[in-house]
N, C-alpha and C positions, 0 to 999 in steps of 0.2 A: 793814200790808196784806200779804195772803199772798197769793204767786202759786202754785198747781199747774203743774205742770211736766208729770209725768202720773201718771198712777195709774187703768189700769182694773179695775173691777169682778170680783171674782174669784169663784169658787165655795168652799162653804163657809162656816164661821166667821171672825171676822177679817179680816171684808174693808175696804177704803181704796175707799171711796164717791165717785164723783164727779159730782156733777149739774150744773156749769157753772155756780154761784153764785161768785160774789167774793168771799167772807165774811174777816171778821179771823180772824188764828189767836185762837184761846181752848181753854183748859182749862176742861173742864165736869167741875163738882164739885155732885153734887146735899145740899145740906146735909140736907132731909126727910131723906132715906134713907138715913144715917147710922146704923148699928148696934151692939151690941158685946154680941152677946145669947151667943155663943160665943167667948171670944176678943178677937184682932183686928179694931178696926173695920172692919165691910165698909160698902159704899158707892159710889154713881153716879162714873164716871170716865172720860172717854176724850177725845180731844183732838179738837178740828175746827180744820182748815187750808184756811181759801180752801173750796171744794167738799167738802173730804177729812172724812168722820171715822173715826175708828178708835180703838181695834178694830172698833167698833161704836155706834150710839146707845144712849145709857141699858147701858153696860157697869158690869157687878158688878164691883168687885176693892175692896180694900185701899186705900183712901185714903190713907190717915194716913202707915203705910207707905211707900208708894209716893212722895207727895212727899217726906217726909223722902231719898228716895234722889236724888231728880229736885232736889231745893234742892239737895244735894252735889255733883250732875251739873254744877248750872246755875254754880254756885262754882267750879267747875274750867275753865269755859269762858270765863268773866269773869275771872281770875286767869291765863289763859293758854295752854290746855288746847285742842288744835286740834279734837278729837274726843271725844264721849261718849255712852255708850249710856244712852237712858231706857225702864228695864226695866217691865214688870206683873208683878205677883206670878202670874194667873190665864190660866194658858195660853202660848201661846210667841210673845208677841208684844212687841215692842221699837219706839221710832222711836230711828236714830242723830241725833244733831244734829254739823254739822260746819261750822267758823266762820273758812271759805274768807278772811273779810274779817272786818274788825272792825263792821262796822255790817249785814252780810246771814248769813244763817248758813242751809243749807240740812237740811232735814229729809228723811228717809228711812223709810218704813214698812217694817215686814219682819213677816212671821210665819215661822217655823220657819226662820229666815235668807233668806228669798226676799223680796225687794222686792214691795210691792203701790202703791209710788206716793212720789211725791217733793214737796215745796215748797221753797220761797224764804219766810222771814219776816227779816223785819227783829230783830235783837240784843237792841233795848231790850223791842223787846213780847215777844219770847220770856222774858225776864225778868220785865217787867211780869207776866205773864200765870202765870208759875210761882210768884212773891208773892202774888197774887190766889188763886189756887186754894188757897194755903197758910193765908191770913187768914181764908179762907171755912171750911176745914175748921177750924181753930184754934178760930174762935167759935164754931161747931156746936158742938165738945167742950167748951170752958167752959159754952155756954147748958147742958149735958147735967153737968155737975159731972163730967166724966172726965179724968180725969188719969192716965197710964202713961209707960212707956221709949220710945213708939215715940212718944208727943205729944210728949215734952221734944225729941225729937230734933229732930222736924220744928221746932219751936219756934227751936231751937238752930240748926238749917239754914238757919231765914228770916233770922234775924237777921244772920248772918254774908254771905249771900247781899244783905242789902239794905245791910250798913256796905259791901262790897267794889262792889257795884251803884253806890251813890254817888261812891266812889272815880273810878267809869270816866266818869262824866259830864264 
């Protein structure tokens, strides 16, 4: 369960939305929208916390990417890492995760280093939840026969993220 703390509504791009729903934290990963027609797969990505999302609904960036850095992030944090930044490749926006406690860990939105809003999630679903988003895009690229340096990664990310995850149980 994710509690908001606060976070209001900013102007601009980027903003840390709050409508006074209770919602679970989850990572939205749209697998449809999965591409690699230039490049690097792009693809649907942004996080909802409690009321919070951000960057935005339905945000473009770098999937694949992105969690491959956010699985090393979350590996550092479950191995004993008090703090870490989970970056997006598209634009200047970041949530810190900081893991005050071993079972709550609080989240921070920031664009251009200014806070736009805060939660409280629970350790194991911040985890849970950065697995999920990893197996989701993972399958997307196998259904799609893609294979590259940034898949193995993320590949390589989960797996290590889910033997040291079980460890912490």
């Amino acid at each position: 369960m994710a509690q908001v703390l606060k976070g209001p509504p900013r102007g601009g791009g980027g903003r840390a939305y709050e409508t006074g729903a209770d919602e679970p934290f989850a990572i939205v990963v749209d697998p449809d929208s999965m591409d690699r027609a230039n490049g690097p797969i792009t693809g649907i990505i942004f996080v909802r916390c409690g009321a919070t999302v951000f960057p935005e609904a339905a945000w473009s960036d770098f999937p694949v990417v992105i969690l491959g850095w956010w699985h090393r992030a979350a590996l550092s944090l479950v191995t004993g890492s008090k703090s870490e930044r989970f970056m997006f490749m598209d634009g200047p926006y970041r949530f810190d995760v900081t893991a005050e406690h071993p079972s709550i860990w609080t989240l921070r939105f920031l664009r251009d280093n200014q806070a736009l809003g805060e939660a409280r999630v629970e350790g194991k679903d911040f985890i849970r939840e950065i697995l999920r988003a990893g197996n989701i895009s993972l399958r997307a690229c196998m259904a799609k026969d893609w294979i590259d340096s940034d898949i193995r990664g993320l590949e390589h990310g989960r797996s290590e993220l889910q033997r040291h995850a079980r460890r912490r149980r």
